[in-house]
N, C-alpha and C positions, 0 to 999 in steps of 0.2 A: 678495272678489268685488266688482266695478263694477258700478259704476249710472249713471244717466243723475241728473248731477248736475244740470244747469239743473231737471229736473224737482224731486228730493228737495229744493233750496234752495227752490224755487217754494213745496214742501207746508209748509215750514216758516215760508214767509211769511203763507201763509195760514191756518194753524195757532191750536193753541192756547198760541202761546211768548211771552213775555214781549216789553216794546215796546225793550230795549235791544237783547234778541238779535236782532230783525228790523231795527234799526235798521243794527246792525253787518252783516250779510248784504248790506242797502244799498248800502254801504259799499263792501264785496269786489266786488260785482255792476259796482257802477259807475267801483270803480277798481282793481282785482287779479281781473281775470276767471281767473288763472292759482291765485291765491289761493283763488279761488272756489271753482274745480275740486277743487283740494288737498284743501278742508276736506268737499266732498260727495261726491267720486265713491266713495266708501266707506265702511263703518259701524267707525269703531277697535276693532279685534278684540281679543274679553275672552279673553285666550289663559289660557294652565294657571295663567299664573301673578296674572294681573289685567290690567289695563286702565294701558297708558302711551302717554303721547304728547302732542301740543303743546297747549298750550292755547287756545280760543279757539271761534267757533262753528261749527256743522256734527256733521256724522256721523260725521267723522274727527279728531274732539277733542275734547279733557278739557274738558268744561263739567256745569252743573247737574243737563244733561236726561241726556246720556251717565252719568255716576256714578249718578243717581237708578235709570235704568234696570238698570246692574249690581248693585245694593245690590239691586231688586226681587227681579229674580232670586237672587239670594243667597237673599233670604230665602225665596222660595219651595221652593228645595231644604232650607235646614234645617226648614223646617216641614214638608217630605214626608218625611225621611229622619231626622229627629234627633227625639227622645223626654223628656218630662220638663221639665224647667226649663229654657228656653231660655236663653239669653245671648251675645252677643257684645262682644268687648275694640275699642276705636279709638285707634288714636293718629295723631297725622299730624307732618311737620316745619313745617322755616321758609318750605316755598317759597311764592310768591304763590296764594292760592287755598284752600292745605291745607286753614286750620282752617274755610274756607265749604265743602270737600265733605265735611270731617270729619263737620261738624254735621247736612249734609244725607244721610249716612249713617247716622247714629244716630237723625234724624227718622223717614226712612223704615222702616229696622228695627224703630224703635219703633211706628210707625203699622203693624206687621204682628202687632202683640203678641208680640214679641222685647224682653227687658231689652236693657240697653246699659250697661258701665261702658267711659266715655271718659276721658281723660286731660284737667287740669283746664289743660295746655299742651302744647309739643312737646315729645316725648317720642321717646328712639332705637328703632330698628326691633327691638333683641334686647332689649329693656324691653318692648314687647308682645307678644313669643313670650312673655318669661318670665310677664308676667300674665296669659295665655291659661289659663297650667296653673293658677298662682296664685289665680284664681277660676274653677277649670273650668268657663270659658265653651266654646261648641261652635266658636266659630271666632273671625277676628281681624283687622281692617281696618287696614292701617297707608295712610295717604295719603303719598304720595311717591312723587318718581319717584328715588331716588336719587342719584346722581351726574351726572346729567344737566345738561343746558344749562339756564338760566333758565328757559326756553321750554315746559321739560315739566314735565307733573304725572303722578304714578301712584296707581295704587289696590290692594294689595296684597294677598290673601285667603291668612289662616293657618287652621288646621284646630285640633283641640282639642287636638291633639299638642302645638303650639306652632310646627308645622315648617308650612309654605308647601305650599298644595294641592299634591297628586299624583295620580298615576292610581289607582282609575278616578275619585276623589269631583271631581278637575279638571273632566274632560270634560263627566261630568253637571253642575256649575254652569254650565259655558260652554253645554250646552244650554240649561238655565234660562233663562240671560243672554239669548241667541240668540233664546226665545219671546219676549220681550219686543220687542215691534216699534215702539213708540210712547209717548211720555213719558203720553200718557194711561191707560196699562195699571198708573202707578207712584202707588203709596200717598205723595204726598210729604206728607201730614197723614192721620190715625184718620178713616175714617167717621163718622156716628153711634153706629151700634149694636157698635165695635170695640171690641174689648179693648186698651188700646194698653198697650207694654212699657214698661218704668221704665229712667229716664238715671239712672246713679247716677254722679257723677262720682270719677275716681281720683287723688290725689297722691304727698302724700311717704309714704303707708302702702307705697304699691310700688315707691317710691326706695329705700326704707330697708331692703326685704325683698331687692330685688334685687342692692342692692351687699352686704349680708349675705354673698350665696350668693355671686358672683361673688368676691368678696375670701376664703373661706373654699379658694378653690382654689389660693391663693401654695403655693409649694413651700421659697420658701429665705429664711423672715422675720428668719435672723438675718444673711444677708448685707445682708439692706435697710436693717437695725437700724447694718447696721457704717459701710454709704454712704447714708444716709439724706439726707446732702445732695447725693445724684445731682442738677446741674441739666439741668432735663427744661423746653423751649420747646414746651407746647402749642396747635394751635389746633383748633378747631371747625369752621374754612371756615363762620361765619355759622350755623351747623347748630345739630343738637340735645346733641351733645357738648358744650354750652358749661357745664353745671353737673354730668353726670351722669360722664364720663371723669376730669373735673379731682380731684370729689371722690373717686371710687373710687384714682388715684393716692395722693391725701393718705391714705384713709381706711388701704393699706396702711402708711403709712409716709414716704412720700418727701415732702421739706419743700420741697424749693425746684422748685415749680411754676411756670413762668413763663408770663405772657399775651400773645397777640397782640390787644391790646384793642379795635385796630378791627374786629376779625374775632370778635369776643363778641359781638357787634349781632347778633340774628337778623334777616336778612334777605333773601328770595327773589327779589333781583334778585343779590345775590351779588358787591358793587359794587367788591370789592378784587381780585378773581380774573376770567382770562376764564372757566373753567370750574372748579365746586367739586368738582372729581374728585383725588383725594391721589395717581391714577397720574400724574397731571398734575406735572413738575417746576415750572410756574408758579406751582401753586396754594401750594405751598412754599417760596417767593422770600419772603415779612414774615418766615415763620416759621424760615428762616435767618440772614436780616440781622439777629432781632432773638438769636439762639442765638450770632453773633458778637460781639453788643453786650454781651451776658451772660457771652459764657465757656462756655455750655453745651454739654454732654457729648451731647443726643441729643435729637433734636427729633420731634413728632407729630404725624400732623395727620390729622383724622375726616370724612369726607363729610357733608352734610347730615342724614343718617337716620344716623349714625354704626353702620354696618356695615362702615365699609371702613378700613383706620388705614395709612396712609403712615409712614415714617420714611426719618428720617437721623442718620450717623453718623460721627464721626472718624478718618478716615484713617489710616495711620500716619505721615502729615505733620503731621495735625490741622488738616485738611480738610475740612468739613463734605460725604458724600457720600449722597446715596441712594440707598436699599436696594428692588430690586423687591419687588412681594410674591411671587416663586417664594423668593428670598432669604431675606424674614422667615418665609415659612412654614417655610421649611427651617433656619433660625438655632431658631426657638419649636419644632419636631418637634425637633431635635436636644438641646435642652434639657431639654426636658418627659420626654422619654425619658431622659436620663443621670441627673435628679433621683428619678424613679422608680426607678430601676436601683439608685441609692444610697441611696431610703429603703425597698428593699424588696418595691414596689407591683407589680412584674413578675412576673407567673408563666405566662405562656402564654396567657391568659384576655383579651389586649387588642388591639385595632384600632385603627388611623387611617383618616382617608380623605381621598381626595384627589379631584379632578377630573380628565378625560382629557386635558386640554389643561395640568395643571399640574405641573410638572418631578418627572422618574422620580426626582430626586435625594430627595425625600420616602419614595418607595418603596423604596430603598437603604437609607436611615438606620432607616426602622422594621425592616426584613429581619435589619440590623446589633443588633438588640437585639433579636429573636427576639419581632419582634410584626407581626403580619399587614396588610396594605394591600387595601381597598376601593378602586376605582376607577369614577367613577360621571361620569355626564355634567354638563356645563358647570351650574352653579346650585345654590346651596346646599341650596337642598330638597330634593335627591337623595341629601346630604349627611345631611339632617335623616332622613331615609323610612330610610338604612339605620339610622343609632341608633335610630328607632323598632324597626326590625326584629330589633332585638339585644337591645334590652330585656329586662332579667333574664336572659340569658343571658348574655354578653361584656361587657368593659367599655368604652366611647368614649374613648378618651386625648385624641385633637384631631384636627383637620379644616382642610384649608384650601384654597386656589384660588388660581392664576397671581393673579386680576385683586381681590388687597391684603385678599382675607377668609380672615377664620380662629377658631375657637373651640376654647376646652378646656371638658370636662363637658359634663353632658347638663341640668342648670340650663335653659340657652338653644337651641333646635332654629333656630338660625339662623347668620348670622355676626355674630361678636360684639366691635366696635372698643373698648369700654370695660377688657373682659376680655384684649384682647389688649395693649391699651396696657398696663394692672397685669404679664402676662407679659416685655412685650419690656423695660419698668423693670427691671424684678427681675432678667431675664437678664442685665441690662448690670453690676447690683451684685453679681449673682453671678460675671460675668468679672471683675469689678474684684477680688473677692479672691481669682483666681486670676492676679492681676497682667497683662490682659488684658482689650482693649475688644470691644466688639460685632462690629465689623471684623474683626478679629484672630482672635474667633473664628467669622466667616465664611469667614479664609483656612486655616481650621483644618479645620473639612468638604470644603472644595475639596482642599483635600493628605490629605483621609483617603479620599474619595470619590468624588476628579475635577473637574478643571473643568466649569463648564457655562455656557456665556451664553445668554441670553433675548434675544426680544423680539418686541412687538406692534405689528400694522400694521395701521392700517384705513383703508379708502378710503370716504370716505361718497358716497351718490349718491341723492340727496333725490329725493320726487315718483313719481309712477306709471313715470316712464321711470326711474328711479336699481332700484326694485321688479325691474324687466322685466332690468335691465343685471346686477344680482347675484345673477337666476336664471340666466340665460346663462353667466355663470362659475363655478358651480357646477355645471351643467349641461356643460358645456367638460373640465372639472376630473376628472368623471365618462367622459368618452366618452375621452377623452388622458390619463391620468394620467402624471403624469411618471415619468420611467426610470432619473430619478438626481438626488440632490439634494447641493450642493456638490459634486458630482464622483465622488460614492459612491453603487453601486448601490442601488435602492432595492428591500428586501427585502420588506413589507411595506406593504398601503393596506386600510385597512380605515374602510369607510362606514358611519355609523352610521343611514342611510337604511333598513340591511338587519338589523332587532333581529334575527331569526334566525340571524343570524351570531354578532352582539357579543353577544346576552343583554341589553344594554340597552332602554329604551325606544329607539323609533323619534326617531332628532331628522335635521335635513340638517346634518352634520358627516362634514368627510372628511380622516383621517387621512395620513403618508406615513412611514412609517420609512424608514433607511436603512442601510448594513450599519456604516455608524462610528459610530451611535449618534445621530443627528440627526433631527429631528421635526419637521416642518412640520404645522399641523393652520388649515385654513382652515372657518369658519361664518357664515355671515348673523347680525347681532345681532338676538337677538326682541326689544328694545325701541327701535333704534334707525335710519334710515337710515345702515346701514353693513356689510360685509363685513368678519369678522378675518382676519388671516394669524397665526396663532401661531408663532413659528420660534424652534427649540430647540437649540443648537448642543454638541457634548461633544468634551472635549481640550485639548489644550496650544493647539492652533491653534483653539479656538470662536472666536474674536472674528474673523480673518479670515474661516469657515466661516459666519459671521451673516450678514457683509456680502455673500457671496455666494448665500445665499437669499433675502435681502431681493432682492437685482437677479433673479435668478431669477423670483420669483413678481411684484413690485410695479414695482421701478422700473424 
C-alpha cells in the first residue's frame, strides 16, 4: 500500500529517531528526491517469510527502527500463542549491518522477557534451523538477505520446527508485525518493572553437534576412504561457509581442500564478486582459476548464509564446466537413491520433494526407484511444512529447487549448502570408483532419462513504476496465455493464483506446459525487484527449443 511519502518522511523528521537517521533523510530530501520517495512511499512488507530489502532509511528499508518493529511483533505473537519456557535461536551472516540487527533482535526479545541463544558470530542459515530443535527454542531469526546484492539485508523467522514460518502461524505474525505502527510501540531496552529474557550466547557446542549429524548421513565412506585425495576448490563468496562447509568436507574425509583466500575475508560489501549469488557464473571465476592452478577435480562455492552450493565439474575434455542446480539436484537425487537402493534403505516408505518450477527430471528419477514426489511451491519452507507433515510416518530422502538448494535428512528443515557440498564430494569419489566423473554421470541420467535444458530469466524493473510494470505482465500472461510454446501446443496452464485448483497455497505463479514436454513457469520475486521466466526444455532438440522461448517470452 502507498503513502503520501513527503508526509511519512516529514513524521520521521520530526519524530523520536535518532539525529544520523534524520540527518540522512536530509540528505535524500535535498539531493535524491526520487530517492526519497523509494525509501517512504511504502512500509517494507514483513511478508510469510520475513522482512528483505535494501538497506537504508525510511519505511521501505532494512534499518534499526524497521527490524526493531518486526522483532516487537514477533514477539508479541509468541507471547500470545506459545506457552512455557520461551526461547528464541539468532544467527545472522557477513553482510554489512547483520550483526547490529542481530543484536538489536535479541535486545528486543529480551526486553519482552523471551531468553535468546545467539550465535557468538556468523553462522549458516541450516546451522540455525538445526539449533532451533537443538535447544527447543519456539522460533529462530536468521539476519540475512541471502544471495542478494550488497545493498540488502533480510530478516528471516523459523518456527520451532526448524522450517521457515508457514500458514497459518505466517499470516498471524505478519498481523502482529502490521499492529506495530511506530518505533515507539518497540521494547528496544526492559522497562522497569520487566522481566527481561536471558542472551545466552552459542558456539562450537552447536558446530560440533551439527557437523556430527550432518556428516553421519555419508552413504559411501569407503569410496572417500579409496579417493580421499579428491581436490575439491572451495569458496564461501566472503559468507558464512568459510570454517563450517570446509571443515564438515575434511571432517568426512577428504584431504585436499583448497582455499580461495581472498574470498575467506567475511565481508558484506562482497568486494571480489559483482554479485555473491553461486547461480552467478561470475561469482565462480577465482574459484576456477584457482581449480586450474591446482589440478582440481571439482570446485564449490556457498552463498553468504551458505544455503545455496554451486559447482563445477570436468568435462570430458577436462574442462572446468558448471553444473545448474536442476543438474546437481538431479546428479544428488540420483545418487542418494541408488546408494539406498544398494544398502537396503528402500521399501516404499520414502519421498522426495521438489519445487514446481524445478525440473520434472527429479520426478522421473525418484518414480524410477519406486519412491514418491511432493511437489510444492517455490521456497524451501514448503519443503520443510511437508517433512514436518510426514513426520513418523514416511521417511524424507532429500529435497531440492531449480535455484542451487538442496538437503538430505530431516537433521536440517531448510536448505542445506554444507550437507550438500559432503554429498556432491562423495558422489564425485563414488563415480571415481566406478571409473567415471560427475559429468559423466550427468550424461548418464540424460541417456537414461532424456535430455533436458534449463534456464532462468529475469527482467528486474526497480521503484514503484518497475512494481506497476510486472503486475501488468502477469496480469497480460493471465487474460492471453499463450497457445504454443516452441512450436508445440500447449496443453496445460495452470495458475497458482487459483489454490482450489492446484491444492497449493495461493501464490501469483503461472505455469504453461506443452504437448513435447517443455515448461515455461514465469513469477514476480517476493524478495526482489524482478520477474522470473523459468524455461524448461526436453529432447534431443532442448537447446534449440531454449532459445526459442527465451525469444518468445523475453527477448
Amino acid at each position: 500500500m502507498t503513502q503520501d511519502y513527503m508526509k511519512v518522511a516529514q513524521s520521521w523528521l520530526d519524530g523520536n529517531y535518532d539525529q544520523q537517521t534524520k540527518g540522512e533523510i536530509l540528505i535524500l530530501r535535498n539531493n535524491d528526491p526520487a530517492g526519497l520517495e523509494d525509501a517512504f512511499y511504502r512500509n517494507l512488507e514483513f511478508g510469510t517469510g520475513g522482512l528483505r530489502g535494501v538497506m537504508g532509511v525510511g519505511t521501505n528499508r532494512m534499518n534499526k527502527y524497521t527490524v526493531g518493529m518486526a522483532t516487537q511483533g514477533l514477539a508479541n505473537y509468541i507471547k500470545k500463542h506459545c506457552s512455557g519456557k520461551l526461547s528464541v535461536c539468532i544467527s545472522y551472516d557477513s553482510r554489512n549491518n547483520s550483526k547490529e540487527f542481530a543484536r538489536i533482535t535479541a535486545d528486543v526479545l529480551s526486553s519482552n522477557g523471551i531468553d535468546v541463544f545467539i550465535f557468538d558470530n556468523l553462522r549458516p542459515t541450516p546451522e540455525l534451523s538445526y539449533a532451533i530443535r537443538l535447544k527447543k527454542a519456539v522460533a529462530g531469526v536468521m539476519v540475512t538477505a541471502s544471495h542478494n546484492p550488497k545493498e540488502y539485508n533480510g530478516y528471516k523467522v523459523f518456527w520451532s520446527d526448524g522450517g521457515q514460518i508457514t500458514s497459518p502461524v505466517d499470516k498471524d505474525i505478519v498481523a502482529e508485525v502490521n499492529a506495530i505502527t511506530d518505533p515507539t510501540m518497540v521494547k528496544f531496552a526492559p522497562g522497569a518493572d520487566d522481566v527481561q529474557g536471558e542472551i545466552v550466547t552459542m558456539g562450537a557446542d552447536v558446530d560440533e553437534a551439527y557437523l556430527r549429524d550432518i556428516c553421519s548421513l555419508t552413504l559411501s565412506p569407503e569410496s572417500v576412504a579409496r579417493h580421499s585425495d579428491l581436490k575439491i576448490v572451495y569458496t564461501p563468496l566472503h559468507g558464512t561457509g568459510v570454517r563450517i562447509a570446509r571443515n564438515a568436507l575434511e571432517k568426512v574425509g577428504f584431504k585436499n581442500v583448497y582455499h580461495v583466500y581472498d574470498q575467506d575475508v567475511s565481508d558484506g560489501n562482497f568486494p571480489t564478486v559483482q554479485s555473491p549469488n553461486p547461480e552467478e557464473p561470475s561469482a565462480l571465476k577465482m574459484a576456477l582459476e584457482e581449480a586450474d592452478k591446482v589440478g582440481a577435480d571439482l570446485v564449490m562455492a556457498t552463498d553468504p548464509d551458505a544455503d545455496r552450493l554451486g559447482i563445477a565439474v570436468r568435462d570430458n575434455e577436462g574442462k572446468m564446466v558448471l553444473m545448474n542446480g536442476n543438474q546437481t539436484a538431479s546428479i544428488l537425487t540420483s545418487y542418494i537413491l541408488t546408494r539406498w537402493k544398494e544398502l537396503g534403505k528402500l521399501d516404499g516408505n520414502q519421498y522426495i520433494v521438489k519445487t514446481i518450477v524445478t525440473s520434472e527430471l527429479l520426478r522421473e528419477i525418484a518414480e524410477s526407484f519406486g519412491v514418491k514426489t511432493y511437489d510444492v511451491l517455490t521456497g524451501f519452507k514448503y519443503i520443510a511444512e511437508v517433512v514436518k507433515r510426514n513426520e513418523g510416518k514416511s521417511v524424507f530422502v532429500c529435497g531440492g529447487e531449480e535455484s542451487y538448494g538442496f538437503n538430505i535428512g530431516e537433521f536440517v528443515r531448510d536448505k542445506d549448502a554444507p550437507v550438500a557440498c559432503i554429498m556432491v564430494a562423495e558422489c564425485a569419489a563414488w563415480c571415481a570408483d566406478r571409473g567415471m566423473t560427475l559429468y559423466q554421470y550427468m550424461q548418464e541420467i540424460y541417456k537414461t532419462y532424456g535430455y533436458r535444458k534449463e534456464s532462468l530469466c529475469s527482467l528486474v524493473r526497480k521503484g514503484k513504476s518497475g512494481v506497476e510494470e510486472i503486475a501488468a505482465i502477469m496480469a497480460s500472461l493471465r487474460q492471453a496465455p499463450p497457445t504454443a510454446l516452441a512450436g508445440s501446443p500447449v496443453v496445460k496452464v495452470v495458475d497458482y493464483d487459483k489454490p482450489e485448483e492446484t491444492g497449493l497455497p495461493k501464490s501469483n505463479v503461472l505455469q504453461f506446459f506443452s504437448e513435447a514436454g517443455d515448461v515455461v513457469s514465469v513469477r514476480p520475486s517476493g524478495t526482489e525487484p524482478k520477474i522470473k521466466f523459468y524455461f524448461g526444455a526436453k529432447g534431443a532438440d532442448a537447446d534449440q527449443k531454449l532459445l526459442a522461448l527465451r525469444a518468445q517470452f523475453v527477448d
